[in-house]
GUFIMI-798519 format. One line per field, with one value per residue (C-alpha): x, y, z; chain; residue in three letters. Coordinates in steps of 0.5 Angstrom, whole numbers, plus 500, padded with zeros to 3 digits. Layout:
x c(X,...)
y c(Y,...)
z c(Z,...)
chain c(A,...)
res c(ALA,...)
//
This chain:
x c(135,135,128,128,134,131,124,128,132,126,122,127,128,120,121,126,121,117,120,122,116,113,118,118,124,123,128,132,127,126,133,132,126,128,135,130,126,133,134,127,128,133,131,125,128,132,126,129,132,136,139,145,152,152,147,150,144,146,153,150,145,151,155,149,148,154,154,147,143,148,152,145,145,151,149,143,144,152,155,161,161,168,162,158,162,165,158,155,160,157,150,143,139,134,140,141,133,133,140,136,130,134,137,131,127,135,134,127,129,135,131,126,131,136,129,127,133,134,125,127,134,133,138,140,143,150,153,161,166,172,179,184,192,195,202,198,195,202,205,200,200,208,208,203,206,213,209,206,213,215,209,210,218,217,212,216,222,217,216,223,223,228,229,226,227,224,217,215,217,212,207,199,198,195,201,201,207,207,208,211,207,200,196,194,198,199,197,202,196,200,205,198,195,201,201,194,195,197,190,188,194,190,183,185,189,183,179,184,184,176,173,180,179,186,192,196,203,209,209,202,202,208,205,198,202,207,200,196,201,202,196,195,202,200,192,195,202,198,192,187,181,177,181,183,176,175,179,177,170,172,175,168,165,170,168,161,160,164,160,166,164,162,159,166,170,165,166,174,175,170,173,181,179,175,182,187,182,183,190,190,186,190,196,193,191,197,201,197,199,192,190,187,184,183,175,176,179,173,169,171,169,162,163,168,166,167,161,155,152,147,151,155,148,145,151,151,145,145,150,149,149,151,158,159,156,152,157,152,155,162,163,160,166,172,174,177,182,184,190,194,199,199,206,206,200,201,195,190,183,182,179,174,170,171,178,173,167,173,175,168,162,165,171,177,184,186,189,183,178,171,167,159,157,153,147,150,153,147,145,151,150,143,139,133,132,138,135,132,139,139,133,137,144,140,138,145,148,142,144,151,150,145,150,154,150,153,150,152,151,156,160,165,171,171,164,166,172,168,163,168,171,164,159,164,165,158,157,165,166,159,155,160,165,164,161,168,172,168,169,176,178,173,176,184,182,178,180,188,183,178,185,188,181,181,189,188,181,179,170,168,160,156,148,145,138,134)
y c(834,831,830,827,821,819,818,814,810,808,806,802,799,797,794,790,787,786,782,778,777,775,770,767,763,761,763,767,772,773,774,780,783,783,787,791,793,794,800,803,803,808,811,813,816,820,825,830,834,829,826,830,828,831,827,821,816,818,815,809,809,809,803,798,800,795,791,789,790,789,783,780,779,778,772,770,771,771,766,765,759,763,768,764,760,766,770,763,760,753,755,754,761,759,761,768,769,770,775,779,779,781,787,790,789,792,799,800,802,804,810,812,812,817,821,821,824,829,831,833,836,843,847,853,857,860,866,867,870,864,865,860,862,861,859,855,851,850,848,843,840,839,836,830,829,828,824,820,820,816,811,809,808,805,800,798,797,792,788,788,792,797,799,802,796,791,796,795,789,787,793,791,785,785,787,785,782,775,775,770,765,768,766,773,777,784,789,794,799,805,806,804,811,815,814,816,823,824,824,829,833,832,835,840,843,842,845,851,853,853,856,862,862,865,861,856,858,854,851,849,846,842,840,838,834,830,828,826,822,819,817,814,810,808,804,802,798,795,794,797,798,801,806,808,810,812,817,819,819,825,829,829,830,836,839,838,842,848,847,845,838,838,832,833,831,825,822,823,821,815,812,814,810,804,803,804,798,794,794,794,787,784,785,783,777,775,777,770,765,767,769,776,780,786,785,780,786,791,785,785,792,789,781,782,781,789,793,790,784,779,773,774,777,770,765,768,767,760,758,762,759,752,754,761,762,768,773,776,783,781,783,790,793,788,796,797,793,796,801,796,794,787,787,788,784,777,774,780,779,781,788,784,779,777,772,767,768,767,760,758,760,760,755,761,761,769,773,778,774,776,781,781,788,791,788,781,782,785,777,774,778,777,773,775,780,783,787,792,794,798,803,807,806,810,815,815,818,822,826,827,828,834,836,836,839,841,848,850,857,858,852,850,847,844,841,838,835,831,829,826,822,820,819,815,811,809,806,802,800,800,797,793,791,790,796,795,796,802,806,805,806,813,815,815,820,824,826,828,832,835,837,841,844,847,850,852,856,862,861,868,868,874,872,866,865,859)
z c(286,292,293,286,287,294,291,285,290,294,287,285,290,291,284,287,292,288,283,288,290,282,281,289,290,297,303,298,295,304,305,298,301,308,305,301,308,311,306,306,314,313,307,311,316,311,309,304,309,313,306,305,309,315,317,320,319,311,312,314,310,304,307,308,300,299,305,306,300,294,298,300,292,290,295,290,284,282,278,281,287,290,291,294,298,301,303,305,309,306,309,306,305,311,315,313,313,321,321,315,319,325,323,321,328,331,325,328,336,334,329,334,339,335,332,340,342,336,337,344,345,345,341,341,336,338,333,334,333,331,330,329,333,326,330,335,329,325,331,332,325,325,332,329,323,327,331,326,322,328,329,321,324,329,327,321,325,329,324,322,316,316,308,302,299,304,304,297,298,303,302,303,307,315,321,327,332,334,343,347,350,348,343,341,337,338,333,335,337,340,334,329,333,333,325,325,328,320,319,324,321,314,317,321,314,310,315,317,309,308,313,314,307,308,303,306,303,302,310,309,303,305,312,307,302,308,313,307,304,311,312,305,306,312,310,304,307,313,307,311,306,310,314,307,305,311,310,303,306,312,307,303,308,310,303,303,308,306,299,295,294,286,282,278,285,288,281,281,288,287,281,285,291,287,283,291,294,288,288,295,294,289,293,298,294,291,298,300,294,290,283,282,277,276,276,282,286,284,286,293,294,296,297,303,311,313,315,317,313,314,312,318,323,320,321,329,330,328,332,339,343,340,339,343,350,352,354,358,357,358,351,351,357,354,352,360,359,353,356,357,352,350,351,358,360,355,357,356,355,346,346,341,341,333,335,339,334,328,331,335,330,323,326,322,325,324,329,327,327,325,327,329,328,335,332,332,338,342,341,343,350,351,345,343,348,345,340,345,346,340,343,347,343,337,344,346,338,337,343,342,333,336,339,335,328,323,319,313,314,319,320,327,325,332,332,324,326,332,326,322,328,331,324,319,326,327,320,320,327,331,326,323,329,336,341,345,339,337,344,344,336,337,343,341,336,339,345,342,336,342,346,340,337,344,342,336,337,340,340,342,343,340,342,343,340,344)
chain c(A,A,A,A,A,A,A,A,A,A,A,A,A,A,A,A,A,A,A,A,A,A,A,A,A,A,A,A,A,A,A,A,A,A,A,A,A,A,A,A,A,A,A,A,A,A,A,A,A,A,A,A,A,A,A,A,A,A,A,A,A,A,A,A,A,A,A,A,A,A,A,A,A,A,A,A,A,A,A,A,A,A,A,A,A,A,A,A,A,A,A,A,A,A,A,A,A,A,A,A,A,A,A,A,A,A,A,A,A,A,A,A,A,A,A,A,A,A,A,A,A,A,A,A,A,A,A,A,A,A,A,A,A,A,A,A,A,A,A,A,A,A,A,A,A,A,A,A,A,A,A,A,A,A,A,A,A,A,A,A,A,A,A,A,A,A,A,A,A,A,A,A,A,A,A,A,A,A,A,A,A,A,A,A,A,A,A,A,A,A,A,A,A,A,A,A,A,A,A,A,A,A,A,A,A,A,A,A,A,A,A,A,A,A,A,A,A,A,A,A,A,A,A,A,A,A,A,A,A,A,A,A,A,A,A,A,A,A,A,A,A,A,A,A,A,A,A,A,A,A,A,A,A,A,A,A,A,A,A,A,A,A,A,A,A,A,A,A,A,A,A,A,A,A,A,A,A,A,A,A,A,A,A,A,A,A,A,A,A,A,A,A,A,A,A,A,A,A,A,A,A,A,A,A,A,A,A,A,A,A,A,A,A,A,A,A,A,A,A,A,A,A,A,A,A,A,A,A,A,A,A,A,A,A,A,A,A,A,A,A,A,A,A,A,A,A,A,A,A,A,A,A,A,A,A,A,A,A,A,A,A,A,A,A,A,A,A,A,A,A,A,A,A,A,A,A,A,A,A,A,A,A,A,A,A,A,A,A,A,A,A,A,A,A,A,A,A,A,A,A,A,A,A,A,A,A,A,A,A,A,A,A,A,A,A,A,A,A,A,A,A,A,A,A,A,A,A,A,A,A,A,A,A,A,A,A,A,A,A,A,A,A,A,A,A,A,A,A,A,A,A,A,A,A,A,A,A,A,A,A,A,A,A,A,A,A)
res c(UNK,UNK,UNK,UNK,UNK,UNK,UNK,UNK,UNK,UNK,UNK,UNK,UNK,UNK,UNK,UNK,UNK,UNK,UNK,UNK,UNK,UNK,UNK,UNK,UNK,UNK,UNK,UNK,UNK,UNK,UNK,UNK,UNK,UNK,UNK,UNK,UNK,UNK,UNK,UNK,UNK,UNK,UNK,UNK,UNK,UNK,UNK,UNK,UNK,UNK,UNK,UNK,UNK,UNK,UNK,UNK,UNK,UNK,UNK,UNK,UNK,UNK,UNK,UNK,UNK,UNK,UNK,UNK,UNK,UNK,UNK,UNK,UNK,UNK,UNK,UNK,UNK,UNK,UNK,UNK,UNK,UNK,UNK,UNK,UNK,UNK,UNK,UNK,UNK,UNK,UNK,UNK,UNK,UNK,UNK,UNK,UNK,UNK,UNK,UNK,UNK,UNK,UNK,UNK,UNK,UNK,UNK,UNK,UNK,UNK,UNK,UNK,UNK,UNK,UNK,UNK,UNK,UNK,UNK,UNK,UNK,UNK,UNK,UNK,UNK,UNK,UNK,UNK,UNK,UNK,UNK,UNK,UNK,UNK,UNK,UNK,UNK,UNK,UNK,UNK,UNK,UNK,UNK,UNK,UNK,UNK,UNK,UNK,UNK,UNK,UNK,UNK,UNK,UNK,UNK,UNK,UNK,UNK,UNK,UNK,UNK,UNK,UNK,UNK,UNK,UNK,UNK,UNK,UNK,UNK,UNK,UNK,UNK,UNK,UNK,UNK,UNK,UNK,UNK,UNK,UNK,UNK,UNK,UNK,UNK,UNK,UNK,UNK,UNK,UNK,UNK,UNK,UNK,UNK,UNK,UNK,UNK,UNK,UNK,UNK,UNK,UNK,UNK,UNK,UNK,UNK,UNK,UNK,UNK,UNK,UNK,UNK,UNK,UNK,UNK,UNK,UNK,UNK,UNK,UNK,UNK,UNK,UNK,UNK,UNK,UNK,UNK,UNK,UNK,UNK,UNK,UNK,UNK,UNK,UNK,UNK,UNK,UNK,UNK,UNK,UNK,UNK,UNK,UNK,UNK,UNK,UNK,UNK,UNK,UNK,UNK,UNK,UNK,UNK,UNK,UNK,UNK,UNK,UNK,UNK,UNK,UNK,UNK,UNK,UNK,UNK,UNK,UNK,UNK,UNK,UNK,UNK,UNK,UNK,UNK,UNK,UNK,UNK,UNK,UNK,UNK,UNK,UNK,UNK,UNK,UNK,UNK,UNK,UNK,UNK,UNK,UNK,UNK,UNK,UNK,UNK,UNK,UNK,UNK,UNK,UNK,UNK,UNK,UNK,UNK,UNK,UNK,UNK,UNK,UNK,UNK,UNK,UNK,UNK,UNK,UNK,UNK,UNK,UNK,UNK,UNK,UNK,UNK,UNK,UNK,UNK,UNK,UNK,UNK,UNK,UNK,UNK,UNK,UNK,UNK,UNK,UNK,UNK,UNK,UNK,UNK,UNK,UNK,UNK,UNK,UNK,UNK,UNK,UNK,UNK,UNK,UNK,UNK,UNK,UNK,UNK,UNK,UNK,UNK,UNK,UNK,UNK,UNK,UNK,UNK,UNK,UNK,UNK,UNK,UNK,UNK,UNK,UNK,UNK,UNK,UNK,UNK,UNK,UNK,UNK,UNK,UNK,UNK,UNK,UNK,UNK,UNK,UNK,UNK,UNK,UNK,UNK,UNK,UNK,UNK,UNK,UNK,UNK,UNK,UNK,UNK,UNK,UNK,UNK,UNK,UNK,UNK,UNK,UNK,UNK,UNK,UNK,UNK,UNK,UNK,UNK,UNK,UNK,UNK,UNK,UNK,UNK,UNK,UNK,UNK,UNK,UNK,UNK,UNK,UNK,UNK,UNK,UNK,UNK,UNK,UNK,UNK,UNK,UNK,UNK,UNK,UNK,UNK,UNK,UNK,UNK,UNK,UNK,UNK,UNK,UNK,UNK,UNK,UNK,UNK,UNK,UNK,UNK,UNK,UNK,UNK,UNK,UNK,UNK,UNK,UNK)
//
């Protein structure tokens, strides 16, 4: 089956290429083929035995689907200006020809990096004895969701909201605190952590029940029902799409590894987490005074500027260094200076670079500004050398996801909760935020799930076979 739908997938999408190529349209026909090229890239990679879940190029390779290829033709052949207007920026087709052709040059050095490092790694097959300390994982599980309880109250008491009623009133719009004599805002980072604590609260309890195969019984399916709807408050009240789907996602991948990911379940969960985004989208929308439909709303889930996009790569390519200077790598290493809240440093250095390439490239005035992506960033900092970057960050995750592999036949609990940090983060932040912004968002939630997977586990080593 799986050989069949990748075969499908790489027919179909030849076809599209060469359509293109039979009614030649100029600089938009390039800009689809060039997207058409991005997606055979990975797909090639992805030979029959890497296309499954627990391989984290296939999780890219999902996102660039909606994000690349689907949205470079939304580019080209949607009916509506609004679209256009949007994906474009008031640009013409020539401009994202060069980002187009930009990721693809980038995909190469990043694979063959990835590949080098996944062919060489020597792996040795560990066969343990796992056991979970049933009181130490119940403690755990209530000490995050305590804490996320607190983050979630905290965080909206910050933002003056102090009643049921203010709360639904006000749900799903960006968050972030106004500071005094600054131009950033702050984002409340610390308490946004603490509220995501219920996410590992949600992993931990799934991956307890499938690999224990024991019952949760009252207490843990009450601490299951309070961290998932936590969370899911949480991403649905500051209208964090991405963390919402990011979420789903590694639950998906938990299941999928355990063999209880059915066809049933994928088409459930994708029609639920479709709808949520929708109505994420229309309030959002209506939050900013303007008029959304429900199929607008489903169309955002492609015509949006998360994850990686060629109209963004294109117009930052175009306009550095006109508008934006070269960083010279300042902006890979902005994460240092991340430990320090806002709050106590008001004229702190933003973690991102997204502010200045919001105000100076596309000339918005947001507190989020808009994020490049490592592919445009790696531009930012070096120019056309830039791409040459890619090689040894493609090495870099190919040594820790080796490390990390994930078997079917006997699955580490520890080793899984460190994939869905590490693999839904490459696809979401590096390749489509910025690399600083990607160490930092990794780190907060990897090292407290590192910390307690060594609290709650006992690994006893039987044999081990080189």
């Amino acid at each position: 089956m799986v050989k069949l739908i990748r075969l499908v997938y790489i027919i179909t999408i030849t076809i599209l290429a060469i359509v293109e190529l039979i009614f030649w349209k100029g600089y938009p026909s390039i800009l689809l083929i060039f997207a058409v090229l991005i997606q055979l890239t990975l797909v090639m990679y992805l030979t029959p035995k890497r296309f499954h879940f627990l391989n984290p190029i296939f999780i890219l390779f999902i996102t660039t689907n909606l994000s690349v290829l689907a949205r470079a033709y939304y580019m080209v052949y949607s009916n509506s200006t609004d679209v256009k207007s949007f994906l474009l920026f008031g640009h013409s087709y020539d401009t994202f020809v060069i980002g187009a052709l930009w990721i693809v040059l980038s995909f190469i050095p990043f694979i063959v990096g990835y590949s080098y490092a996944e062919k060489n790694l020597s792996q040795s097959t560990n066969y343990l004895s796992i056991n979970w300390n049933v009181k130490r994982l119940w403690f755990s599980v209530i000490c995050l969701v305590i804490l996320a309880f607190i983050g979630v109250y905290f965080f909206l008491t910050e933002i003056g909201i102090d009643n049921t009623e203010a709360i639904m009133g006000d749900v799903s719009k960006k968050r972030y605190k106004n500071l005094d004599d600054s131009k950033y805002a702050s984002s409340m980072g610390y308490l946004r952590l603490l509220a995501s604590l219920s996410e590992i609260a949600t992993y931990l309890i799934i991956v307890y029940r499938l690999s224990s195969r024991r019952k949760l019984g009252p207490l843990g399916i009450s601490l299951l029902i309070l961290a998932f709807m936590t969370s899911s408050f949480f991403a649905f009240f500051v209208s964090s799409r991405t963390a919402l789907i990011t979420f789903a996602l590694n639950i998906a991948i938990i299941l999928y590894a355990y063999r209880k990911l059915s066809l049933k379940l994928i088409v459930t969960g994708s029609i639920s987490i479709i709808l949520v985004f929708s109505l994420m989208t229309k309030l959002r929308e209506e939050k900013s005074g303007k008029e959304s439909t429900l199929a607008k709303s489903v169309e955002k889930i492609i015509v949006n500027r998360n994850l990686l996009g060629i109209s963004r790569t294109g117009i930052v390519l175009n306009e550095t260094p006109k508008e934006l200077p070269f960083q010279y790598g300042k902006s890979l290493f902005l994460w240092l200076v991340s430990p320090i809240p806002r709050a106590v440093w008001k004229n702190k250095p933003a973690i991102s670079i997204a502010k200045d390439i919001g105000s100076n490239v596309f000339k918005m005035e947001s507190r989020s500004g808009v994020p490049p992506g490592i592919i445009a960033e790696n531009f930012i900092n070096f120019g056309y050398l830039g791409f040459l970057l890619m090689y040894p960050f493609g090495y870099i995750f190919g040594i820790i996801f080796q490390k990390h592999r994930i078997n079917r036949n006997f699955v580490e609990p520890d080793k899984l909760l460190i994939y869905l940090i590490l693999a839904v983060n490459l696809s979401t932040l590096f390749f489509g935020g910025t690399l600083s912004q990607t160490i930092v968002g990794t780190l907060q939630v990897l090292i407290p799930t590192i910390i307690i997977s060594k609290f709650v586990l006992r690994k006893y080593p039987v044999f081990t076979v080189t």
